[in-house]
PyMOL Python script that loads the backbone (N, CA, C, O; Angstrom):
from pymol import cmd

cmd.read_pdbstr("""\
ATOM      1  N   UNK A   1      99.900 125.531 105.964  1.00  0.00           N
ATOM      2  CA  UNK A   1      99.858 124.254 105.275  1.00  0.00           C
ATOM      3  C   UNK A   1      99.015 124.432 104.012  1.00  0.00           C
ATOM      4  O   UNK A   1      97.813 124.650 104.168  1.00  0.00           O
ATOM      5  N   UNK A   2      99.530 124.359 102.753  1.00  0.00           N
ATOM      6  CA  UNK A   2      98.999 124.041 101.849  1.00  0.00           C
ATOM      7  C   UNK A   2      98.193 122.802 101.305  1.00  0.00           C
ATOM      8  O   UNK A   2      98.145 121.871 102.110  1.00  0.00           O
ATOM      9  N   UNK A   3      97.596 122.613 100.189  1.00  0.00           N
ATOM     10  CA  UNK A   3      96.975 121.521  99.698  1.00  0.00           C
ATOM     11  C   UNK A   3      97.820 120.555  99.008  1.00  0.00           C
ATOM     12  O   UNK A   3      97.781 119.325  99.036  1.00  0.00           O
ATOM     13  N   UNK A   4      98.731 121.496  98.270  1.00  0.00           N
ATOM     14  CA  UNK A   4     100.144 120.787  97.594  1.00  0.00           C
ATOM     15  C   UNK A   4     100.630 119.636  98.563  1.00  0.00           C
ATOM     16  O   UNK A   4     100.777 118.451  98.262  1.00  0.00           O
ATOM     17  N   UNK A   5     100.902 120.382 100.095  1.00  0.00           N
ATOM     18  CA  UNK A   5     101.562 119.720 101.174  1.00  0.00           C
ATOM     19  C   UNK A   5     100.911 118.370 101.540  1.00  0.00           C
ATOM     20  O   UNK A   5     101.290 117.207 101.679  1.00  0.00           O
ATOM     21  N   UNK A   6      99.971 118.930 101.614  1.00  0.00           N
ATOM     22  CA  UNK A   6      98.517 117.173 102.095  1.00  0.00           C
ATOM     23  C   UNK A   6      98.889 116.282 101.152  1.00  0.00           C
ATOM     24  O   UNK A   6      99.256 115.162 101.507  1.00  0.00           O
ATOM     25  N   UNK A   7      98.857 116.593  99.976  1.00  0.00           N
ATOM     26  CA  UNK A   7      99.249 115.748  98.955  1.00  0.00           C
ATOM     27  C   UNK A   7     100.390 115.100  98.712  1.00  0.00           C
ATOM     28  O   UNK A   7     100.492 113.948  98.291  1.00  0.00           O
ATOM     29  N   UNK A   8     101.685 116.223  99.113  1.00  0.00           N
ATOM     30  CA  UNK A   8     103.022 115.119  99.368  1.00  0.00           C
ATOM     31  C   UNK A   8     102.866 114.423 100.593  1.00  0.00           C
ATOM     32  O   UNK A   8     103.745 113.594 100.827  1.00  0.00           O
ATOM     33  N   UNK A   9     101.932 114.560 101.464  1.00  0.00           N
ATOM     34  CA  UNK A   9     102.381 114.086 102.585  1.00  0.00           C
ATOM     35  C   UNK A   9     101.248 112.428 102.415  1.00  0.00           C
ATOM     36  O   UNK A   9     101.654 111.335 102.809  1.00  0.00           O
ATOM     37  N   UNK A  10      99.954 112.626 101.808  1.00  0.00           N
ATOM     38  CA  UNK A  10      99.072 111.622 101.419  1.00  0.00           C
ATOM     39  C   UNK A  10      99.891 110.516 100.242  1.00  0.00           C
ATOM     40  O   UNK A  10      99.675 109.310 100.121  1.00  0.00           O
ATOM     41  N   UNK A  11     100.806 111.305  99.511  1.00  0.00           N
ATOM     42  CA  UNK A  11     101.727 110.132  98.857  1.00  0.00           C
ATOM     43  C   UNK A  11     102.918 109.518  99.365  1.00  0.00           C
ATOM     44  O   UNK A  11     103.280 108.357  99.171  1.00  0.00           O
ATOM     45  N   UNK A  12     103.478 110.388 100.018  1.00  0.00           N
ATOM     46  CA  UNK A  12     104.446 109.628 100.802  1.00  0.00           C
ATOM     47  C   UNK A  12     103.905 108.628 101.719  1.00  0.00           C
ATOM     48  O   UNK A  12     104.157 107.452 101.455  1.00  0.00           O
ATOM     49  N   UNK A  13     103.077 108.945 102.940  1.00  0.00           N
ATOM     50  CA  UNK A  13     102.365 108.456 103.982  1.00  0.00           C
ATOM     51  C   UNK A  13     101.732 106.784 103.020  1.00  0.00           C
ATOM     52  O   UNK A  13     101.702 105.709 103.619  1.00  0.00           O
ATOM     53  N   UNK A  14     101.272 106.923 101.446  1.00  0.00           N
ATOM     54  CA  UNK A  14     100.845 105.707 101.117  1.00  0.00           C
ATOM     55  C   UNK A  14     101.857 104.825 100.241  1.00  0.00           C
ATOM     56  O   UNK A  14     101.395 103.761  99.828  1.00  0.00           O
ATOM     57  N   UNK A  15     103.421 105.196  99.847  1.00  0.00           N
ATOM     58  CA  UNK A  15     104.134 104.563  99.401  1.00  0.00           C
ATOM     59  C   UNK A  15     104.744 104.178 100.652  1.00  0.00           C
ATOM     60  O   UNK A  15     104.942 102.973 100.499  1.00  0.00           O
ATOM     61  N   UNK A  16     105.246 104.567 102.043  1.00  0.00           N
ATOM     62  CA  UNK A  16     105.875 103.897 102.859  1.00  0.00           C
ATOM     63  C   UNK A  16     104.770 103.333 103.398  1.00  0.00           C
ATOM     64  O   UNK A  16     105.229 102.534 104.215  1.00  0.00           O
ATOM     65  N   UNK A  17     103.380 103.255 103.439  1.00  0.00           N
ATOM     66  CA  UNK A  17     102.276 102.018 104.043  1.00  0.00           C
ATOM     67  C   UNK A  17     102.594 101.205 103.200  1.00  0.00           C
ATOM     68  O   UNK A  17     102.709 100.003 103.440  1.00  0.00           O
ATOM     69  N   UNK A  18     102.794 101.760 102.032  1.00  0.00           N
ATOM     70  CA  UNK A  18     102.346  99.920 100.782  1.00  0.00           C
ATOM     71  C   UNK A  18     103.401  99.540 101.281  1.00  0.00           C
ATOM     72  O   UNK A  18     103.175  98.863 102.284  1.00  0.00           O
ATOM     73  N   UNK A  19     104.915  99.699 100.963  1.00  0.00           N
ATOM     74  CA  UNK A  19     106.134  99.588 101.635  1.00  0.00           C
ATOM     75  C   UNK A  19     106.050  98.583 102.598  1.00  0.00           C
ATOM     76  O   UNK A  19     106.309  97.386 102.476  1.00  0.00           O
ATOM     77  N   UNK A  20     105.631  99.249 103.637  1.00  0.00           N
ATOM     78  CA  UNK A  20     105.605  98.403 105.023  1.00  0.00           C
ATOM     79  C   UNK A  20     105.130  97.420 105.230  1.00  0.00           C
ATOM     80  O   UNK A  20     105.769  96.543 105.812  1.00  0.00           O
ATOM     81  N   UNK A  21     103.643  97.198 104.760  1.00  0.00           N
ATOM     82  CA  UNK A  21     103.086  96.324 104.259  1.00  0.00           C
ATOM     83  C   UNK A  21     102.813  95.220 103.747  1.00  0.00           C
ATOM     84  O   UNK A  21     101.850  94.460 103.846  1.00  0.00           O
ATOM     85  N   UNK A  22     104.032  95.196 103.020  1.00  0.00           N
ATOM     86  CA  UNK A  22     104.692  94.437 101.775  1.00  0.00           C
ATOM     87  C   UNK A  22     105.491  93.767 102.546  1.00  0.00           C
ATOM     88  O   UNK A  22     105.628  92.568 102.302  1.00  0.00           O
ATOM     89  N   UNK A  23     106.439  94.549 104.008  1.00  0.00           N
ATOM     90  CA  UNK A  23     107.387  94.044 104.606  1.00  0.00           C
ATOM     91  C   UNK A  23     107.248  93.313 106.019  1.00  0.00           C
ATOM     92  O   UNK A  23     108.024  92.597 106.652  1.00  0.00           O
ATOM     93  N   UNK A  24     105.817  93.824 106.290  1.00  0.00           N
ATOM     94  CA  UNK A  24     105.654  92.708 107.699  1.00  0.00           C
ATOM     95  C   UNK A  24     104.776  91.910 107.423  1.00  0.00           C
ATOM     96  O   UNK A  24     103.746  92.492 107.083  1.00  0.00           O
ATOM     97  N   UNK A  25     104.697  90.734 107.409  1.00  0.00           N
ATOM     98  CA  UNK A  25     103.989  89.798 107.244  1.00  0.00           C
ATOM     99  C   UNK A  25     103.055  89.527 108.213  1.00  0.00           C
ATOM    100  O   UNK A  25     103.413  89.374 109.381  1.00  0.00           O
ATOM    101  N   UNK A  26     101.494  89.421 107.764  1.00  0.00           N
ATOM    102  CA  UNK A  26     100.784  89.309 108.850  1.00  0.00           C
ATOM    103  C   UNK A  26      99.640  90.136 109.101  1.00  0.00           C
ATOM    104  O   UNK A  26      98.684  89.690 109.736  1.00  0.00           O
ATOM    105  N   UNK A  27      99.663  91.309 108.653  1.00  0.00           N
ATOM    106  CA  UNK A  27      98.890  92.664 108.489  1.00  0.00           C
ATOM    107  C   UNK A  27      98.737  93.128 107.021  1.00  0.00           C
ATOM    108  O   UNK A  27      99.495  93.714 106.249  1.00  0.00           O
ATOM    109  N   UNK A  28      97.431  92.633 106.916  1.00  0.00           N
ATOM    110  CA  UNK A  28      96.908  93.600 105.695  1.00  0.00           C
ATOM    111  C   UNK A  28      95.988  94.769 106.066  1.00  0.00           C
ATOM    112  O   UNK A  28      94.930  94.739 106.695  1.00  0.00           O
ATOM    113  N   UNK A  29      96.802  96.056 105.397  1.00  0.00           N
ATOM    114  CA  UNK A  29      95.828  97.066 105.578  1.00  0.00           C
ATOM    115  C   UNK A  29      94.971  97.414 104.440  1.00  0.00           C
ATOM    116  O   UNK A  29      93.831  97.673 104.827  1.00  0.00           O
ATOM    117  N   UNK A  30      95.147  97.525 102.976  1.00  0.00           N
ATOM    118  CA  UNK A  30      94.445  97.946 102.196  1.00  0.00           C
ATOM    119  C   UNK A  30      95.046  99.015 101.884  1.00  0.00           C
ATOM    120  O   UNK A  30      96.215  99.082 102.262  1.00  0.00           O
ATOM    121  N   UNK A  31      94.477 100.202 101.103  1.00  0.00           N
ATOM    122  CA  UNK A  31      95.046 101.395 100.686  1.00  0.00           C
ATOM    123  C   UNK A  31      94.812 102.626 101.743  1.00  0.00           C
ATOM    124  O   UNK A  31      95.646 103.441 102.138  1.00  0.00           O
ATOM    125  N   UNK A  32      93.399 102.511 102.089  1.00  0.00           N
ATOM    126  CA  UNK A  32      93.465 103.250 103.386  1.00  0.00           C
ATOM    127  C   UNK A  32      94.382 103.509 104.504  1.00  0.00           C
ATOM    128  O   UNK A  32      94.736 104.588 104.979  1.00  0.00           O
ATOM    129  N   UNK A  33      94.760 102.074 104.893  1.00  0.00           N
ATOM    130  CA  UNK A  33      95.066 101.678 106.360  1.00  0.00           C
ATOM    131  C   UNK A  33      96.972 102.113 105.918  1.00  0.00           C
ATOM    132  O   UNK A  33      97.729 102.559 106.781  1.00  0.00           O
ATOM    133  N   UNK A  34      97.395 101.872 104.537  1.00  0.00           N
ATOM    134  CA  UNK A  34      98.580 102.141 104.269  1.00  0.00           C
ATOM    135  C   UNK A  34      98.768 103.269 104.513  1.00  0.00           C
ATOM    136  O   UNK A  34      99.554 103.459 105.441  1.00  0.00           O
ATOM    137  N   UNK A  35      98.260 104.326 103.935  1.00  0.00           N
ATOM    138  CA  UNK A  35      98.009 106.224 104.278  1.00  0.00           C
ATOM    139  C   UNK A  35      98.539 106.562 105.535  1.00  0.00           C
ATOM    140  O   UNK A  35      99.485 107.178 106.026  1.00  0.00           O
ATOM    141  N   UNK A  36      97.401 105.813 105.907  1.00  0.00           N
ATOM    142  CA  UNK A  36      97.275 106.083 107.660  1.00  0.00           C
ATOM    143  C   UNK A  36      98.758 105.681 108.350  1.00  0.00           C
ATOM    144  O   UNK A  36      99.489 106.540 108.842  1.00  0.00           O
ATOM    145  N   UNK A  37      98.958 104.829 108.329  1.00  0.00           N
ATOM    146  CA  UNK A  37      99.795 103.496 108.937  1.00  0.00           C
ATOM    147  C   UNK A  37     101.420 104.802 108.047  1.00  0.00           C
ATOM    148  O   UNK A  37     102.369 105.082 108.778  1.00  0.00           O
ATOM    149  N   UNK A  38     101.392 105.290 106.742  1.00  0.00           N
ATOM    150  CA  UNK A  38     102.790 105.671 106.782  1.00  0.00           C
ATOM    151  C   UNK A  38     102.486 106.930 106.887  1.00  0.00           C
ATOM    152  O   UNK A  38     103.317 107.531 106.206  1.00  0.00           O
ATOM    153  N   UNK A  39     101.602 107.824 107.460  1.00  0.00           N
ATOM    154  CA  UNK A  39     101.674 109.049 107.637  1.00  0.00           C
ATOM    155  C   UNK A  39     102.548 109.112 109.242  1.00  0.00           C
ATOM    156  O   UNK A  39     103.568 109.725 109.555  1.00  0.00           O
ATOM    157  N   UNK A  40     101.633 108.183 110.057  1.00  0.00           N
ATOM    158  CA  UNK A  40     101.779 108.089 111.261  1.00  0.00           C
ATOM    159  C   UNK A  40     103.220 107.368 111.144  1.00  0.00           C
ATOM    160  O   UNK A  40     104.137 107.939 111.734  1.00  0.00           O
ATOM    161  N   UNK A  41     103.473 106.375 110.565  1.00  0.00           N
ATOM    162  CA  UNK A  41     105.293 105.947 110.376  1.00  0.00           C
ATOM    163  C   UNK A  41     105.935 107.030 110.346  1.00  0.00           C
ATOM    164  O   UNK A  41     106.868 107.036 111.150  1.00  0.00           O
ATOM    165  N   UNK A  42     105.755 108.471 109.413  1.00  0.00           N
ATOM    166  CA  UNK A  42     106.335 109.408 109.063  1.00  0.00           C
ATOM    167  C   UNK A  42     106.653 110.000 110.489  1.00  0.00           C
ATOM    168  O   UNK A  42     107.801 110.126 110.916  1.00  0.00           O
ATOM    169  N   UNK A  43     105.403 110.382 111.246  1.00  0.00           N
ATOM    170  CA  UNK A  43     105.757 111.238 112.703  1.00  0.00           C
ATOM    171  C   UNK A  43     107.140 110.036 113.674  1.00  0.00           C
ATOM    172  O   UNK A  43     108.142 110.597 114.117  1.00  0.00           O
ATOM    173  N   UNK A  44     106.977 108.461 113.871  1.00  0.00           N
ATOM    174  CA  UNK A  44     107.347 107.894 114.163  1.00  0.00           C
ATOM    175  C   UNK A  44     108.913 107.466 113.648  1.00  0.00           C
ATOM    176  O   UNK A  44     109.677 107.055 114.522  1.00  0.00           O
ATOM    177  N   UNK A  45     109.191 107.515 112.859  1.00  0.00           N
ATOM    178  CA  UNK A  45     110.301 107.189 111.990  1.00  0.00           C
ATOM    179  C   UNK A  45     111.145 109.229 112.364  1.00  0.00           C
ATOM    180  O   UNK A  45     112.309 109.471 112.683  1.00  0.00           O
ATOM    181  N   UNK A  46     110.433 109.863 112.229  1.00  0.00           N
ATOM    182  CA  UNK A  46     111.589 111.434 112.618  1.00  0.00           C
ATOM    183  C   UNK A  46     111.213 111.086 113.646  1.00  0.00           C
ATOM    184  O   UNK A  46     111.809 110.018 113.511  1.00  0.00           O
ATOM    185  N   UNK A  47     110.611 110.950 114.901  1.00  0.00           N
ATOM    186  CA  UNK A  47     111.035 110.969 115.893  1.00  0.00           C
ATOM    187  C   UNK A  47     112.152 110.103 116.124  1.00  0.00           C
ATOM    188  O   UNK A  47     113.120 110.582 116.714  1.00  0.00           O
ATOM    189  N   UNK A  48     112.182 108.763 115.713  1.00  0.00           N
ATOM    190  CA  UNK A  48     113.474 107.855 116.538  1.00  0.00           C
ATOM    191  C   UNK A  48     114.472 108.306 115.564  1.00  0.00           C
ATOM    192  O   UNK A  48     115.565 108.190 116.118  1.00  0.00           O
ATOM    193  N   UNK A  49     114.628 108.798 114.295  1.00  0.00           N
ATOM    194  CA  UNK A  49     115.649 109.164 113.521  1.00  0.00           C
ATOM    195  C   UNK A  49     116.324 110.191 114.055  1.00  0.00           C
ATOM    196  O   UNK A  49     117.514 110.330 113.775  1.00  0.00           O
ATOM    197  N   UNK A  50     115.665 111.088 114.920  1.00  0.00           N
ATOM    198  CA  UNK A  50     116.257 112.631 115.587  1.00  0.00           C
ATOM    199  C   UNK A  50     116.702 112.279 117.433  1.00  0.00           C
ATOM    200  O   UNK A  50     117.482 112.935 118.123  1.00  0.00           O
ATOM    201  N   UNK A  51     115.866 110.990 117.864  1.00  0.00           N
ATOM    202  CA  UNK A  51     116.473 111.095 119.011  1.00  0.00           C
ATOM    203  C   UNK A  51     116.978 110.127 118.679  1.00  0.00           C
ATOM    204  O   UNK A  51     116.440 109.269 119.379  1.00  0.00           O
ATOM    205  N   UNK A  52     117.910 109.502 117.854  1.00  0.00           N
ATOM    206  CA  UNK A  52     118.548 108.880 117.616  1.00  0.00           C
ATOM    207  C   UNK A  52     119.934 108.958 116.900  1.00  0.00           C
ATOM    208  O   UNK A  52     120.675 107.992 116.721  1.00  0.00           O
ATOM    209  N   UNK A  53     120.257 110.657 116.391  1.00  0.00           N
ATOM    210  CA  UNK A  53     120.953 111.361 115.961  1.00  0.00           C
ATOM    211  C   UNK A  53     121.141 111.267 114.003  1.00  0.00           C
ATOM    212  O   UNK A  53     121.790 112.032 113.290  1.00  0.00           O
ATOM    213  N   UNK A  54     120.335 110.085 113.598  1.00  0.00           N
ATOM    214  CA  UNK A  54     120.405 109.914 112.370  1.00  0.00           C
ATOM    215  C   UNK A  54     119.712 111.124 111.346  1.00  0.00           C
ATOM    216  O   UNK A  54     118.664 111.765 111.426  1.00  0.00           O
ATOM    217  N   UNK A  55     120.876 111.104 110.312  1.00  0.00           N
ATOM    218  CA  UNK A  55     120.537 112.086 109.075  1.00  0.00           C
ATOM    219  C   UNK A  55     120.318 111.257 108.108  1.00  0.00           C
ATOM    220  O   UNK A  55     121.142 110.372 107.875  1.00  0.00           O
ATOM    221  N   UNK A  56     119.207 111.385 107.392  1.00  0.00           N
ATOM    222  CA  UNK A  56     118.876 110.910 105.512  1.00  0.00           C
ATOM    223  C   UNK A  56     119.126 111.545 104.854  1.00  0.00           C
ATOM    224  O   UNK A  56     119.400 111.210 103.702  1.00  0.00           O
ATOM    225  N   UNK A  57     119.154 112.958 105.344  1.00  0.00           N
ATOM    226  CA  UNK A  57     119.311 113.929 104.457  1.00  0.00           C
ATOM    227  C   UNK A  57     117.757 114.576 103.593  1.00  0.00           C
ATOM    228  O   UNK A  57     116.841 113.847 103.973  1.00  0.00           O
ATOM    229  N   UNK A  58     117.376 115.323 102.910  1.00  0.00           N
ATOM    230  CA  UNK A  58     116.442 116.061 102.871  1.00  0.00           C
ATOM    231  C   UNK A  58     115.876 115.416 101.286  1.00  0.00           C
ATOM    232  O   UNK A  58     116.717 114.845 100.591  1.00  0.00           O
ATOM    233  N   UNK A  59     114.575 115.527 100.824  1.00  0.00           N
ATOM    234  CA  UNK A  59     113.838 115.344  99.771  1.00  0.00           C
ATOM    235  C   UNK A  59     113.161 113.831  99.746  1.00  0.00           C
ATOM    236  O   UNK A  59     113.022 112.956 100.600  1.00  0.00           O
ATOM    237  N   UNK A  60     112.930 113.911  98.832  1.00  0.00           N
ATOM    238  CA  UNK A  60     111.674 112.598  98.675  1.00  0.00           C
ATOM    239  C   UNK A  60     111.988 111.741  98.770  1.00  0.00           C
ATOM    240  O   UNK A  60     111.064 110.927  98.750  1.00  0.00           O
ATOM    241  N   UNK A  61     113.009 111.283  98.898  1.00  0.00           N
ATOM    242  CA  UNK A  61     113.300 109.536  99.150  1.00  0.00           C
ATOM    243  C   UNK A  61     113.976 109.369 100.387  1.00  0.00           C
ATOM    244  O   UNK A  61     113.685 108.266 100.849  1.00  0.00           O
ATOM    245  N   UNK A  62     114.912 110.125 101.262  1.00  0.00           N
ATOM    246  CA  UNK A  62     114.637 110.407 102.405  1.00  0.00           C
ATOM    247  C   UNK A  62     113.534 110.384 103.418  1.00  0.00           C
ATOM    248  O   UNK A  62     113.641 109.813 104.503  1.00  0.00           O
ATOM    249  N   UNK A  63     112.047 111.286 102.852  1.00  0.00           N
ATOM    250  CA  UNK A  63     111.024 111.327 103.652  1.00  0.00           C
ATOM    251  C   UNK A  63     110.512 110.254 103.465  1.00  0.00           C
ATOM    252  O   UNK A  63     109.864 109.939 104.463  1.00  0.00           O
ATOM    253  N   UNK A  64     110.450 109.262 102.424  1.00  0.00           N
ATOM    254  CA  UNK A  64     109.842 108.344 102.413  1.00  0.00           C
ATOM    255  C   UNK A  64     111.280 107.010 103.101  1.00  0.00           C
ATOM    256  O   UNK A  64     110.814 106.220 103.922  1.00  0.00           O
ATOM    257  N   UNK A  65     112.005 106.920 102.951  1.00  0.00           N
ATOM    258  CA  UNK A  65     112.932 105.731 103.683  1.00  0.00           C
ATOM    259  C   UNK A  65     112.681 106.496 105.808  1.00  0.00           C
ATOM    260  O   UNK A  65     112.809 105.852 106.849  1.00  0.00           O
ATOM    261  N   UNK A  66     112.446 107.465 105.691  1.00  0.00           N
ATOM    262  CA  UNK A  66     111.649 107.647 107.377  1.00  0.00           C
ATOM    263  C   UNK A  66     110.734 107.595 107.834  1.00  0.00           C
ATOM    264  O   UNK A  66     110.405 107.504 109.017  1.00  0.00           O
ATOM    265  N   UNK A  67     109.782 107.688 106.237  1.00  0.00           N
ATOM    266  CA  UNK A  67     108.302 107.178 106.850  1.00  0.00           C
ATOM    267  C   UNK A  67     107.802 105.822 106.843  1.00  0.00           C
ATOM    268  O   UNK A  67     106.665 105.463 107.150  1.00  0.00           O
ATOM    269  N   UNK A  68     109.353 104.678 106.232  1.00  0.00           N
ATOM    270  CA  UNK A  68     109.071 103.790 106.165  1.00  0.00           C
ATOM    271  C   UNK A  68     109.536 102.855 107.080  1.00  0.00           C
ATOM    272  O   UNK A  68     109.088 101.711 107.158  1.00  0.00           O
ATOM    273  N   UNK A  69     110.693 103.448 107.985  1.00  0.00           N
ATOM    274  CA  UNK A  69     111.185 102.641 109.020  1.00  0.00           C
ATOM    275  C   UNK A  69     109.966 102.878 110.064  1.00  0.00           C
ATOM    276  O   UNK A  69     109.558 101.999 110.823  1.00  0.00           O
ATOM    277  N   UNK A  70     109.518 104.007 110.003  1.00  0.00           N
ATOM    278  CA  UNK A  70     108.609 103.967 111.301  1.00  0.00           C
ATOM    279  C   UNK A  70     107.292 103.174 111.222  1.00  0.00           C
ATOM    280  O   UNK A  70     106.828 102.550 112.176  1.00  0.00           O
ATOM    281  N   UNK A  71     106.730 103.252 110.003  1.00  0.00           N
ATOM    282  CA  UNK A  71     105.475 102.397 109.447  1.00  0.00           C
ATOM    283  C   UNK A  71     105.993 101.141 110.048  1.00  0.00           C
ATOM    284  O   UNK A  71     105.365 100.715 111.017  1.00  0.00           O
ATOM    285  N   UNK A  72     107.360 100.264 109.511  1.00  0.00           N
ATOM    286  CA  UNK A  72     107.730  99.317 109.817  1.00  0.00           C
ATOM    287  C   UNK A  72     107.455  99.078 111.188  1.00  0.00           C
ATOM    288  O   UNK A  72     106.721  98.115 111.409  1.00  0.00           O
ATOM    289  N   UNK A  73     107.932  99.824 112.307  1.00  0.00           N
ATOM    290  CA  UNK A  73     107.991  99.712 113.602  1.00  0.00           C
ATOM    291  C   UNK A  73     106.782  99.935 113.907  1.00  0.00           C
ATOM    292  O   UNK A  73     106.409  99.193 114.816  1.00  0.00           O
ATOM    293  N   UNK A  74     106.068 100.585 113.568  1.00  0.00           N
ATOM    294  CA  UNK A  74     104.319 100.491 114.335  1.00  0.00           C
ATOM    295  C   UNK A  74     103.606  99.361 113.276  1.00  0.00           C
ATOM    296  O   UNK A  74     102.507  98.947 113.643  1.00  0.00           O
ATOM    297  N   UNK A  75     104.037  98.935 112.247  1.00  0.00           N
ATOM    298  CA  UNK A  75     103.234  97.384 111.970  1.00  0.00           C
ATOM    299  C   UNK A  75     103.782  96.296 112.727  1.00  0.00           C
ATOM    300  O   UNK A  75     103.030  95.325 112.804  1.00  0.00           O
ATOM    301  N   UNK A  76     105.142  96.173 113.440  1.00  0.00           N
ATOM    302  CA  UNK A  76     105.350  95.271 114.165  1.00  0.00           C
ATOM    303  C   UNK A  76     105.111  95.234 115.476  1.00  0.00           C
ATOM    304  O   UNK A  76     105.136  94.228 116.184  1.00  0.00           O
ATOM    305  N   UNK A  77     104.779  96.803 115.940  1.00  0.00           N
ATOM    306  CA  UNK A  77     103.537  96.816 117.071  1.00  0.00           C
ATOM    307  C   UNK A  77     102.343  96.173 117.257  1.00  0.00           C
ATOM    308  O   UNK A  77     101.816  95.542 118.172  1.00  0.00           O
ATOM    309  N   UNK A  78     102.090  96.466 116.266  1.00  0.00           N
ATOM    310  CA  UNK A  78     100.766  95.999 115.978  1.00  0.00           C
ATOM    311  C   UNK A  78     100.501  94.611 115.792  1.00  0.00           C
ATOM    312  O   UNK A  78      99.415  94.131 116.118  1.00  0.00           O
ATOM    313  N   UNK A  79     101.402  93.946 115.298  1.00  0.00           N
ATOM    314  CA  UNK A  79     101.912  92.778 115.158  1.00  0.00           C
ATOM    315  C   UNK A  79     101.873  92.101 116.348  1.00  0.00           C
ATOM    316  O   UNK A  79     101.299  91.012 116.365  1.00  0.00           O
ATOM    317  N   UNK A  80     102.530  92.672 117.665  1.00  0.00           N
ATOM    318  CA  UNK A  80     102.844  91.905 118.872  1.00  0.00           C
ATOM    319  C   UNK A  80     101.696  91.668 119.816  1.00  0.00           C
ATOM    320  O   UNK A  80     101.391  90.830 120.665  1.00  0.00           O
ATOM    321  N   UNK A  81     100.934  93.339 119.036  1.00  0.00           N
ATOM    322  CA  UNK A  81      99.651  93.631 120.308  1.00  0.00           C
ATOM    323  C   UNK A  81      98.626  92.415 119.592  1.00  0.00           C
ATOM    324  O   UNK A  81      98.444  91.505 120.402  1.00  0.00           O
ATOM    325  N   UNK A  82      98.045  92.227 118.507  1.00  0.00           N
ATOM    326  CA  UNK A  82      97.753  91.239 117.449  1.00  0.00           C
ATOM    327  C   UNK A  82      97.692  89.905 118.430  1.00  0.00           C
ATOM    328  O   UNK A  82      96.635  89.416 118.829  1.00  0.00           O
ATOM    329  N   UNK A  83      98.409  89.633 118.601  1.00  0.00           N
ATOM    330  CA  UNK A  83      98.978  88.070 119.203  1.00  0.00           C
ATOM    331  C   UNK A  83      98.713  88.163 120.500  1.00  0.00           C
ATOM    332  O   UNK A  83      98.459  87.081 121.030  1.00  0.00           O
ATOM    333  N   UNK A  84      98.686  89.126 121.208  1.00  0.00           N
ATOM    334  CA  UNK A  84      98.939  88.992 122.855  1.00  0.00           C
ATOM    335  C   UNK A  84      97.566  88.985 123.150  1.00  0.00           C
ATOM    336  O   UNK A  84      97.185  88.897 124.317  1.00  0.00           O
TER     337      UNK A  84
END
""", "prot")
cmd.dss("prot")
cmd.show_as("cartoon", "prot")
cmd.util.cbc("prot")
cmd.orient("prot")
């Protein structure tokens, strides 16, 4: 793992947080919590995209439309746990 890599992965991980963000209402994270929130979307989003048989196909807007469905789905986790 390179430093280059941290870095695509620290920009992607914070354009699908702002992303997500933007899209569930209810949860503000800040710039931090976005990072976090679409790095972890990123692991979350390829997992259900692969056991789910779906292709995006490869490069940057791909990794980021998978790190953003999954961000999505763990802010509306968070969302439910939030309330309960």
């Amino acid at each position: 793992m390179t430093v280059e890599q941290v870095v695509v992965w620290v920009i992607i991980g914070g354009l699908a947080g702002l992303l997500a963000d933007a899209f569930v209402k209810g949860i503000r994270l800040g710039l931090a919590g976005a990072i976090v929130v679409g790095m972890l979307g990123g692991l979350i989003g390829g997992w259900l995209f692969g056991l789910l048989g779906v292709s995006v196909g490869g490069g940057l807007l791909g990794d980021i439309l998978v790190a953003f469905v999954g961000a999505v789905v763990l802010l509306l986790i968070l969302r439910v746990l939030r309330r309960g």
